[in-house]
Residue frames as qw, qx, qy, qz and C-alpha x, y, z in Angstrom:
[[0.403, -0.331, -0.009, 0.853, -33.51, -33.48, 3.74],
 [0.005, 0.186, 0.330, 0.925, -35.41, -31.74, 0.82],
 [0.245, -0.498, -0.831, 0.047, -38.89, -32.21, 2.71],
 [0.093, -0.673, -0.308, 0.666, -38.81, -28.94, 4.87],
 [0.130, -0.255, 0.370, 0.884, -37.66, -26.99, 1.66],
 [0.018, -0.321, -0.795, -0.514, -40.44, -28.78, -0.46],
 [0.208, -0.536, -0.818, -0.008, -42.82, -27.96, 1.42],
 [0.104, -0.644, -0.240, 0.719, -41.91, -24.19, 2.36],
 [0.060, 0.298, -0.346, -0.888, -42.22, -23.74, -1.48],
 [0.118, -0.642, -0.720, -0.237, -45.96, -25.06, -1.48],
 [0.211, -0.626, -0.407, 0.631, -46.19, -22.37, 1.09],
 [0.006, -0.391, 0.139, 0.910, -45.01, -19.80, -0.94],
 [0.030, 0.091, 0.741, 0.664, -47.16, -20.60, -3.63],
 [0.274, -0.441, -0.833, 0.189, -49.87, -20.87, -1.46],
 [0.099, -0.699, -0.209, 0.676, -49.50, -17.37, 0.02],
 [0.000, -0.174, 0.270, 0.947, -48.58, -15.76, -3.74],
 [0.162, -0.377, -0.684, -0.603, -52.61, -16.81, -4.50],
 [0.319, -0.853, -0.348, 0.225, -53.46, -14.48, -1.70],
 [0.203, -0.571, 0.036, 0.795, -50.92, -11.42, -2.08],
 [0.061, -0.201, -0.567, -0.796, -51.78, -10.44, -5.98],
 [0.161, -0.703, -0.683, -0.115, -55.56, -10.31, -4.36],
 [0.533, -0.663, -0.307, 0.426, -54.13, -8.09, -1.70],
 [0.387, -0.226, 0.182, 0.875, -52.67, -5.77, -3.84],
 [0.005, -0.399, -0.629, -0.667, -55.52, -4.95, -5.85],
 [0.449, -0.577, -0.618, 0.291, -57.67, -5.09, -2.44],
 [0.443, -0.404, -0.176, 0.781, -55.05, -2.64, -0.74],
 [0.290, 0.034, 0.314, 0.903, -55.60, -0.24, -3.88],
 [0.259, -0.585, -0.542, -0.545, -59.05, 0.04, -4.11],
 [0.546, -0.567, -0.489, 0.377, -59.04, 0.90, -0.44],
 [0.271, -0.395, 0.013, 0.878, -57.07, 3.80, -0.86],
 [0.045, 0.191, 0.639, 0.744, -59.15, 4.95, -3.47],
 [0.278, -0.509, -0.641, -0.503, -62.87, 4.08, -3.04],
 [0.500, -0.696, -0.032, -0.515, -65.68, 6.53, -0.90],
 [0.556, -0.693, 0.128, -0.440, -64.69, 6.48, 2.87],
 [0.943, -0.061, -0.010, 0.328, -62.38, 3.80, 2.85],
 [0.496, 0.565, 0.076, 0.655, -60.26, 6.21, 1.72],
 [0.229, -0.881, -0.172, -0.377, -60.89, 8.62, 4.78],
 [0.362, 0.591, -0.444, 0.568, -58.18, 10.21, 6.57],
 [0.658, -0.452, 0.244, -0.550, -60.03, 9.12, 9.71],
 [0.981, 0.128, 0.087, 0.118, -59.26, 5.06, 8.84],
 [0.368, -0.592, 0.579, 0.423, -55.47, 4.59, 9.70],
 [0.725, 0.337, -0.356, -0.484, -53.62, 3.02, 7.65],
 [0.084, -0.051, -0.987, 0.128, -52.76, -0.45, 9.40],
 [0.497, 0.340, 0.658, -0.452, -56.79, -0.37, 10.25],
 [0.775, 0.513, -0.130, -0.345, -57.19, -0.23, 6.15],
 [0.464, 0.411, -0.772, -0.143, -54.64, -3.05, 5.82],
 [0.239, -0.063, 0.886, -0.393, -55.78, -5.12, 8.09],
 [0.595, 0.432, 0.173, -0.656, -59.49, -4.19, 6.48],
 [0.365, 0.697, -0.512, -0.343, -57.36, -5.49, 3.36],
 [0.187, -0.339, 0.896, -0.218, -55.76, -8.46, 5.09],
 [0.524, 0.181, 0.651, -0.518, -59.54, -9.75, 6.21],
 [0.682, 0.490, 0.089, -0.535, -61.14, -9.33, 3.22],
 [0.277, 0.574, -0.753, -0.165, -58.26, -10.95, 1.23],
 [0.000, -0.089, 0.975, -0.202, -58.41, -14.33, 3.29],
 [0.606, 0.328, 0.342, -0.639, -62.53, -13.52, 3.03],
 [0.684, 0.573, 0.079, -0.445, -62.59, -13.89, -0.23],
 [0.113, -0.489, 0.841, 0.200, -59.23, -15.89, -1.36],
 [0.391, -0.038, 0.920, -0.004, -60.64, -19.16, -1.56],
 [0.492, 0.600, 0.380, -0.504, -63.11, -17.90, -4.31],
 [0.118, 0.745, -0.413, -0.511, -61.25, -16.15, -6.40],
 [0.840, 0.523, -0.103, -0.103, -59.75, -17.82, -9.60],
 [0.859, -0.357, 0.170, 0.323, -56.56, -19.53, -9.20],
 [0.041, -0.919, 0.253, 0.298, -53.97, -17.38, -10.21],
 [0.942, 0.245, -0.146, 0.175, -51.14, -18.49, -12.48],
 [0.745, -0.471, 0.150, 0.448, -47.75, -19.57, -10.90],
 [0.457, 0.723, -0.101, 0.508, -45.62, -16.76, -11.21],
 [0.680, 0.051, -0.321, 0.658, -42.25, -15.85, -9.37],
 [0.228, -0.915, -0.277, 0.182, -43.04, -13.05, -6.79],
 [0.600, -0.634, 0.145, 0.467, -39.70, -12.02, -6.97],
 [0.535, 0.230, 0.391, 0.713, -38.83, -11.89, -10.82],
 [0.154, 0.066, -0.363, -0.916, -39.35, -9.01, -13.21],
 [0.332, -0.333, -0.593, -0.654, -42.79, -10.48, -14.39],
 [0.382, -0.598, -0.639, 0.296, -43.86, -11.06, -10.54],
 [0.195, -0.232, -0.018, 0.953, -42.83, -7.06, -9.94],
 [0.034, 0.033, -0.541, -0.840, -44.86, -6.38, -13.03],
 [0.447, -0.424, -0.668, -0.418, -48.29, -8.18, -11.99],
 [0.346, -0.324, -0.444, 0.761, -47.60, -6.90, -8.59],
 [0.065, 0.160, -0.138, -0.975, -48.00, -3.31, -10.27],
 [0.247, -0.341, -0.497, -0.758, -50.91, -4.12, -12.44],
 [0.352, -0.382, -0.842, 0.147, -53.11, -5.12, -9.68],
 [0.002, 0.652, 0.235, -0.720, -52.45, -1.81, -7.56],
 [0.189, 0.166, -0.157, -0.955, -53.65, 0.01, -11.20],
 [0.368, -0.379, -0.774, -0.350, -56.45, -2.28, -11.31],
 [0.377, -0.519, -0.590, 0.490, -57.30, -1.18, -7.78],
 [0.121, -0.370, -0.067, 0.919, -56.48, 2.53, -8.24],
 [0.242, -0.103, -0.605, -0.752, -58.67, 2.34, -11.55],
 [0.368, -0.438, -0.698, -0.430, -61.66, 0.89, -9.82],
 [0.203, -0.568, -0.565, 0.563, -61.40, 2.85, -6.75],
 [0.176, -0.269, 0.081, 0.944, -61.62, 6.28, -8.60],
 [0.328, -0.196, -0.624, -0.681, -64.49, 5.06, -10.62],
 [0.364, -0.511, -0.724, 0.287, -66.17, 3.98, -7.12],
 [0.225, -0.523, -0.239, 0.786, -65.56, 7.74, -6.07],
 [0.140, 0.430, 0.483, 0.750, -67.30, 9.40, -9.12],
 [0.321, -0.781, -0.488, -0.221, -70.56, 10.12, -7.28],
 [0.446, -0.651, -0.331, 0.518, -68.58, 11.60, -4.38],
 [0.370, -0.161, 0.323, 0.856, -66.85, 14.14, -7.08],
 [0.065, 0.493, 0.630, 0.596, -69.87, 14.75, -8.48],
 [0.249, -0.903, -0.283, -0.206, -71.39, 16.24, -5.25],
 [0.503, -0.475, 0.015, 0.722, -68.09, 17.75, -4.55],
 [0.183, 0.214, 0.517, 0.809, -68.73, 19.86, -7.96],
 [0.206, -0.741, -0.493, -0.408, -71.93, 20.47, -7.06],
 [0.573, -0.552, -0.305, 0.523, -70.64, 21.61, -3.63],
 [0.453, -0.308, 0.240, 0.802, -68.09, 23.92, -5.17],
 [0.104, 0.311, 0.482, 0.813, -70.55, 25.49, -7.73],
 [0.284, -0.826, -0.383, -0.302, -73.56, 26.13, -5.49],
 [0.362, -0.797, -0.351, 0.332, -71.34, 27.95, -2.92],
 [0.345, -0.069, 0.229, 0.907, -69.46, 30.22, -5.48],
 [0.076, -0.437, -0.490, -0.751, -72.97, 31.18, -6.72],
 [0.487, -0.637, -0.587, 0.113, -73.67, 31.84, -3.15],
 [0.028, -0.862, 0.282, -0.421, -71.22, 34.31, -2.72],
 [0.743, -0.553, 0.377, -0.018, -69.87, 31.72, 0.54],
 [0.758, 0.490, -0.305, 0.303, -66.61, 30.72, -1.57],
 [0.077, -0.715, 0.513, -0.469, -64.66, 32.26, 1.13],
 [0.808, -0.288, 0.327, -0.398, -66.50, 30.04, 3.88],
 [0.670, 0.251, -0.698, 0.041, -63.82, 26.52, 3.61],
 [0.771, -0.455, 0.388, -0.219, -63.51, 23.98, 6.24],
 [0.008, 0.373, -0.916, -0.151, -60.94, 21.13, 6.41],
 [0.860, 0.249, -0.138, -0.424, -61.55, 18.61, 4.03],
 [0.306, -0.539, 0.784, 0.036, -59.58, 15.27, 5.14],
 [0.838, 0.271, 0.471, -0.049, -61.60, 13.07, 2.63],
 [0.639, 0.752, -0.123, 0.100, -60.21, 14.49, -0.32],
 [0.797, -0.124, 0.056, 0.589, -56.51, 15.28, 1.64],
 [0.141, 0.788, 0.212, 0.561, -57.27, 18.98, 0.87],
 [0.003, -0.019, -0.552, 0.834, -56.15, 21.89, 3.57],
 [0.209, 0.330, 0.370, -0.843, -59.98, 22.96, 2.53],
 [0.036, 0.470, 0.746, 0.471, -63.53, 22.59, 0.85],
 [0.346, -0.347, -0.184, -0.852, -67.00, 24.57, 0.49],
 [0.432, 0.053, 0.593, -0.678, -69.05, 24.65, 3.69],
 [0.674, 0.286, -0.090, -0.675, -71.73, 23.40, 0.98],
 [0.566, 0.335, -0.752, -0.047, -69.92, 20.30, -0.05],
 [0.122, 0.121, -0.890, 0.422, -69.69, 19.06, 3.78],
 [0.539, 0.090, 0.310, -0.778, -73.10, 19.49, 3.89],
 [0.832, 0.317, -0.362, -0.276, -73.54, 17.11, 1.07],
 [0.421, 0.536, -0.716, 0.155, -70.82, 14.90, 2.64],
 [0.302, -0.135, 0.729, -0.599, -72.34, 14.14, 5.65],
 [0.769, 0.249, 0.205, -0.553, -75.86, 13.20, 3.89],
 [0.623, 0.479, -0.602, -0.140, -73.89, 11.05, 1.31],
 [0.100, 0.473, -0.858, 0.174, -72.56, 9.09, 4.13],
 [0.588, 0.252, 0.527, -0.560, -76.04, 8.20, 5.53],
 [0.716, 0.438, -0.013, -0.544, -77.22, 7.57, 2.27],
 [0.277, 0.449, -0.848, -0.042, -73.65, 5.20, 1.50],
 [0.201, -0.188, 0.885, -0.376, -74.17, 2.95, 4.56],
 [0.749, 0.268, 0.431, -0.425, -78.30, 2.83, 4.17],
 [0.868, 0.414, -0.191, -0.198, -77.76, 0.85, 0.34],
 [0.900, -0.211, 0.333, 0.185, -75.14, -1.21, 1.88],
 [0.414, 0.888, -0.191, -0.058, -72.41, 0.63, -0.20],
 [0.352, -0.580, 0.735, -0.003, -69.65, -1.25, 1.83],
 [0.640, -0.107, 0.754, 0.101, -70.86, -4.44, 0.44],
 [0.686, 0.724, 0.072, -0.006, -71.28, -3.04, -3.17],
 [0.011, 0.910, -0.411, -0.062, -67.84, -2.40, -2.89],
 [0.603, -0.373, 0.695, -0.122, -66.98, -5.86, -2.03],
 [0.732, 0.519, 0.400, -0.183, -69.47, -7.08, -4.77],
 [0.431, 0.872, -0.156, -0.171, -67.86, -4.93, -7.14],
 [0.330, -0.689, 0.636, -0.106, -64.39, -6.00, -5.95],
 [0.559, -0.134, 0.818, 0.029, -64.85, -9.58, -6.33],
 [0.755, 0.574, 0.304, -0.091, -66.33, -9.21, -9.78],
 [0.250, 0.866, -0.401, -0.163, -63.24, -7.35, -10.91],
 [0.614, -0.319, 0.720, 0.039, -61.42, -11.27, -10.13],
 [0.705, 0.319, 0.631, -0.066, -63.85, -12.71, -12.46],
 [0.583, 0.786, 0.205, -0.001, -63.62, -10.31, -15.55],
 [0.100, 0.878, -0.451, 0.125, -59.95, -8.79, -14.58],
 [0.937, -0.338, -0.030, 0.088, -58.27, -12.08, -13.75],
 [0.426, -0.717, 0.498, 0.235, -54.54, -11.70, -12.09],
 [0.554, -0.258, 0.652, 0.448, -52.23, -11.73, -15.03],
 [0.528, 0.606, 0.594, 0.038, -54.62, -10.68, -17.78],
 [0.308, -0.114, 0.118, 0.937, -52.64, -7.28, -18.08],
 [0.001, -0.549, -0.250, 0.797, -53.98, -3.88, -18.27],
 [0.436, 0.570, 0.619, 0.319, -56.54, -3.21, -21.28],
 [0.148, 0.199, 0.330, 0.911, -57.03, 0.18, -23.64],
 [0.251, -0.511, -0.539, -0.620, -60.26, -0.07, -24.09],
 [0.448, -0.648, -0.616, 0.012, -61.04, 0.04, -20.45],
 [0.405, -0.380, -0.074, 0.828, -58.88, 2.66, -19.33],
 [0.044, -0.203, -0.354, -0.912, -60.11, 4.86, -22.37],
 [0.399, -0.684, -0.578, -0.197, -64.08, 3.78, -20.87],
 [0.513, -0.459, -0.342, 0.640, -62.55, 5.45, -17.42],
 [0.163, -0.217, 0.108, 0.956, -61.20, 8.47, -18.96],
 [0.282, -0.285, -0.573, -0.715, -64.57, 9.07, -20.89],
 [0.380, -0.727, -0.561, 0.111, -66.88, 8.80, -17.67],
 [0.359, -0.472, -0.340, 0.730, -65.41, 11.70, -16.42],
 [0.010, 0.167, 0.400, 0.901, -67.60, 13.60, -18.77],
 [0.518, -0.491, -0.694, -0.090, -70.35, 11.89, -16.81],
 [0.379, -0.390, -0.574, 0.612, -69.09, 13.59, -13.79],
 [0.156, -0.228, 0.002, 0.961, -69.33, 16.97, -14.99],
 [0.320, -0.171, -0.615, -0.700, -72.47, 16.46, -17.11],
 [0.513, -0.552, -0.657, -0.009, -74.50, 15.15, -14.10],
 [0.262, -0.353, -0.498, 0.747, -73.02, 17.83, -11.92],
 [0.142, 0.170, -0.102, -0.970, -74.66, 20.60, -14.10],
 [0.482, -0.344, -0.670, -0.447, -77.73, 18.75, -14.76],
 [0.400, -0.500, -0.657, 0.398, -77.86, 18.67, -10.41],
 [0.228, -0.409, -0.190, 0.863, -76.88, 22.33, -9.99],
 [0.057, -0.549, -0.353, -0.755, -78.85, 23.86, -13.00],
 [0.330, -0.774, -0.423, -0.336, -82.04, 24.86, -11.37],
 [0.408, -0.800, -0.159, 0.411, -79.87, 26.73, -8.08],
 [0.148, -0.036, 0.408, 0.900, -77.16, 28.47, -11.13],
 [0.035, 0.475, 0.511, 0.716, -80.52, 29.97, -12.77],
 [0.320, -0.891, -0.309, -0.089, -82.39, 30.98, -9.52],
 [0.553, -0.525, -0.084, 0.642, -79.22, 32.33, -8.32],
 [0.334, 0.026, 0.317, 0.887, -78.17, 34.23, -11.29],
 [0.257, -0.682, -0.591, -0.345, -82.13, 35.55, -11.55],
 [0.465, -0.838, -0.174, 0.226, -81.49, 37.07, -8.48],
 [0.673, -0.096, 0.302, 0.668, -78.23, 38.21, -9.27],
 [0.058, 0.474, 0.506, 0.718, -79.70, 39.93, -12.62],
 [0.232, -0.732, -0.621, -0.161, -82.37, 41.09, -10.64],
 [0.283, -0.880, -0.132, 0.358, -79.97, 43.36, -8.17],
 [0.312, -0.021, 0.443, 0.840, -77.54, 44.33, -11.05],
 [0.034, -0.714, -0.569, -0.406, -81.53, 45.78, -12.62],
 [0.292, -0.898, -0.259, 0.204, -81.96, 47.86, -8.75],
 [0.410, -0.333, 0.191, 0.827, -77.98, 49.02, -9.11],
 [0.372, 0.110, 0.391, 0.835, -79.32, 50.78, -12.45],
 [0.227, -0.797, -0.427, -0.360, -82.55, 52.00, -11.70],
 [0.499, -0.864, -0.049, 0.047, -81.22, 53.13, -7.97],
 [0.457, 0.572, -0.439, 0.520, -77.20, 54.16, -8.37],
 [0.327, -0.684, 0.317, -0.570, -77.83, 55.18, -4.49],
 [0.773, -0.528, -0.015, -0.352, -78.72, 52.30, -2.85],
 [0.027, -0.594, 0.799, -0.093, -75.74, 50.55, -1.26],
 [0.913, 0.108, -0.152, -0.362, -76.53, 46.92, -2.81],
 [0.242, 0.438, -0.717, 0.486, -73.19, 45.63, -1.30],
 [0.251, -0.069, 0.653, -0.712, -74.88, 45.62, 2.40],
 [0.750, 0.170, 0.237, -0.594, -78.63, 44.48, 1.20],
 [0.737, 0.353, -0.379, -0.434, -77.55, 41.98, -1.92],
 [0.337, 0.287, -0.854, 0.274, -75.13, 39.47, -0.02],
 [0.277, -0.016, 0.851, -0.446, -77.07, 38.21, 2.45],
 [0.785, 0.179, 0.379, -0.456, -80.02, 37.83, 0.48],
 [0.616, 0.441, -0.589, -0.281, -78.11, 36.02, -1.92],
 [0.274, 0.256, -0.904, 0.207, -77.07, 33.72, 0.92],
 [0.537, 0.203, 0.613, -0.543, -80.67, 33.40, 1.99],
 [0.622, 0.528, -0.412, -0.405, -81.51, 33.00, -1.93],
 [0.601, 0.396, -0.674, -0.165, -79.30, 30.03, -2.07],
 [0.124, -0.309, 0.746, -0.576, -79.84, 28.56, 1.09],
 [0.749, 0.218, 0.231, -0.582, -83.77, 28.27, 0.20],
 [0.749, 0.416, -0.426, -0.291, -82.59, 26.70, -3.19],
 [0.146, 0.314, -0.870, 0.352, -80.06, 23.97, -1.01],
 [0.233, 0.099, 0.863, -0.437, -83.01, 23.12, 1.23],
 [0.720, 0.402, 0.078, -0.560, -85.59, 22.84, -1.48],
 [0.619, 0.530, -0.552, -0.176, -83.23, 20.41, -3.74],
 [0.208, -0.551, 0.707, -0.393, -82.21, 18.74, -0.61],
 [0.777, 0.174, 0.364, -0.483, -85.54, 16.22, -0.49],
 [0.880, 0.458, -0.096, -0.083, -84.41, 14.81, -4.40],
 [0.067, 0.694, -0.713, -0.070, -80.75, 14.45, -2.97],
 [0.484, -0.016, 0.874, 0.042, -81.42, 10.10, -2.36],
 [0.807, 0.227, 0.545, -0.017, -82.56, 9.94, -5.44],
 [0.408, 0.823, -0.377, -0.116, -80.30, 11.65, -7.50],
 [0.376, -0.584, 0.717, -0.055, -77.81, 9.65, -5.19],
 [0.755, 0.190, 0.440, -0.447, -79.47, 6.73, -6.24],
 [0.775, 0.560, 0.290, -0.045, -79.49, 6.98, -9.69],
 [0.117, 0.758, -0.639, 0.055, -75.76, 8.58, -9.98],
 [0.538, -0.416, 0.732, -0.044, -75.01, 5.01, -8.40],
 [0.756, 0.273, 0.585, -0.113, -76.79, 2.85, -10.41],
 [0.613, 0.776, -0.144, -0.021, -75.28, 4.79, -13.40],
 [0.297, -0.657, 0.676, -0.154, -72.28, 4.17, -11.66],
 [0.725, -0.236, 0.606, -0.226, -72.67, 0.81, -11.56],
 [0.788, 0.455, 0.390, -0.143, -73.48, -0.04, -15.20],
 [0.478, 0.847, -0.220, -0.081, -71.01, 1.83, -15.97],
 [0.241, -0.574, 0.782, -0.033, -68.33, -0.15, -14.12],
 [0.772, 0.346, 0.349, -0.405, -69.76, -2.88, -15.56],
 [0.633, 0.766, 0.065, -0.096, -69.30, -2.06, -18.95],
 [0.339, 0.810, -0.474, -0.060, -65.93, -1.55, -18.38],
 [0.444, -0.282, 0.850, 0.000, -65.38, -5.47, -17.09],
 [0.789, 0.217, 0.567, -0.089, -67.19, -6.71, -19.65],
 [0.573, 0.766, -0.283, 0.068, -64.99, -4.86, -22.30],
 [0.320, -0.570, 0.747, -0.119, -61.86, -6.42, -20.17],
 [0.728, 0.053, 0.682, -0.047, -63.60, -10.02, -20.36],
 [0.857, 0.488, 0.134, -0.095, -64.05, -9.88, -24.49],
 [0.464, 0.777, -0.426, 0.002, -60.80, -8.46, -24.86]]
């Protein structure tokens, strides 16, 4: 008589060292580059979830037997999706970074106005500049196999973040401290079009005082947006290897913050 019972609560045990993966899984999905795209239902990103979960299940580290249902099952439930949400947002640096750069080279373009719908981010709108970068970014994701760094990345977080280990300081504080990285690499990308722009700039603010007449309205705006156009398709050539090397910092840096998880 207790046979059926016994055995539906191997099941359950069975399934809870697949659904703590799946929650973490699910999170980073919503989170990380293009997974994240408002194109990609969501049942085609749970399912995406689902696959990978039963992919990679039997790897993983065995989880310790804990009560889906209690208070502490609830609780490791939760950390998982901020273990996900934490390493999808750090996955998405680089994209933020040329979204900054987006958003600074077309204000110094004068083409701020100029938005289009932006359904990666969930925005009504971005810079016309940015989607330019967005499109090349995807090419440039797909060619270094970026899906299966994700995966990579994903299944290391098992090894160094194991289910139940709870939610460190030090790594969360490593997070919040890259995002100095973002901004510090975006202005290290955009200098050299912020100094030829503003050069030009300077240059028809110089004609406005020497000539009061000329009507610098009608003559400066478009060649600023030929100005910054040149500078966009000159900088365009070093965009894979900036990409590149934003990753690979990227990487080392996600790293760093599992291997400050594993000591602590």
């Amino acid at each position: 008589m207790n046979a059926p019972l016994f055995e539906a609560s191997q099941y359950l045990h069975l399934l809870q060292a697949y659904w703590w993966p799946f929650c973490r899984i699910l999170a980073v999905f919503s989170m990380a580059p293009l997974f994240n795209h408002k194109s990609i239902s969501i049942r085609v990103r749970v399912l995406l979830a689902l696959a990978l979960t039963i992919a990679l299940g039997a790897a993983l580290p065995q989880p310790p037997v804990i009560d889906p249902l209690s208070l502490r099952g609830l609780m490791t439930a939760f950390e998982q999706i901020l273990f996900g949400v934490l390493l999808g947002l750090a996955l998405q640096l680089v994209f933020t970074i040329f979204m900054v750069i987006g958003e600074v080279v077309s204000t110094q373009m004068g083409m701020s106005m100029a938005r289009y719908n932006d359904p990666m981010n969930g925005v009504s709108s971005s810079s016309i500049v940015y989607q330019v970068y967005f499109i090349l970014l995807v090419f440039l994701f797909f060619s270094i196999d970026g899906h299966l760094l994700t995966v990579s990345v994903l299944y290391q977080s098992f090894i160094y973040w194991p289910i139940g280990s709870g939610l460190q300081f030090l790594s969360v504080a490593s997070f919040v401290f890259s995002i100095a990285w973002v901004f510090s690499a975006a202005v290290l990308i955009t200098l050299p079009v912020v100094f030829c722009m503003t050069l030009v700039q300077f240059s028809f603010g110089l004609l406005n005082r020497i000539s009061p007449a000329m009507n610098l309205f009608s003559l400066g705006f478009p060649i600023t947006i030929l100005m910054g156009l040149l500078c966009v398709y000159l900088t365009l050539p070093n965009l894979t290897e900036a990409y590149l090397h934003l990753t690979r910092t990227l990487l080392d840096n996600i790293g760093a913050i599992l291997q400050e998880a594993h000591r602590v």
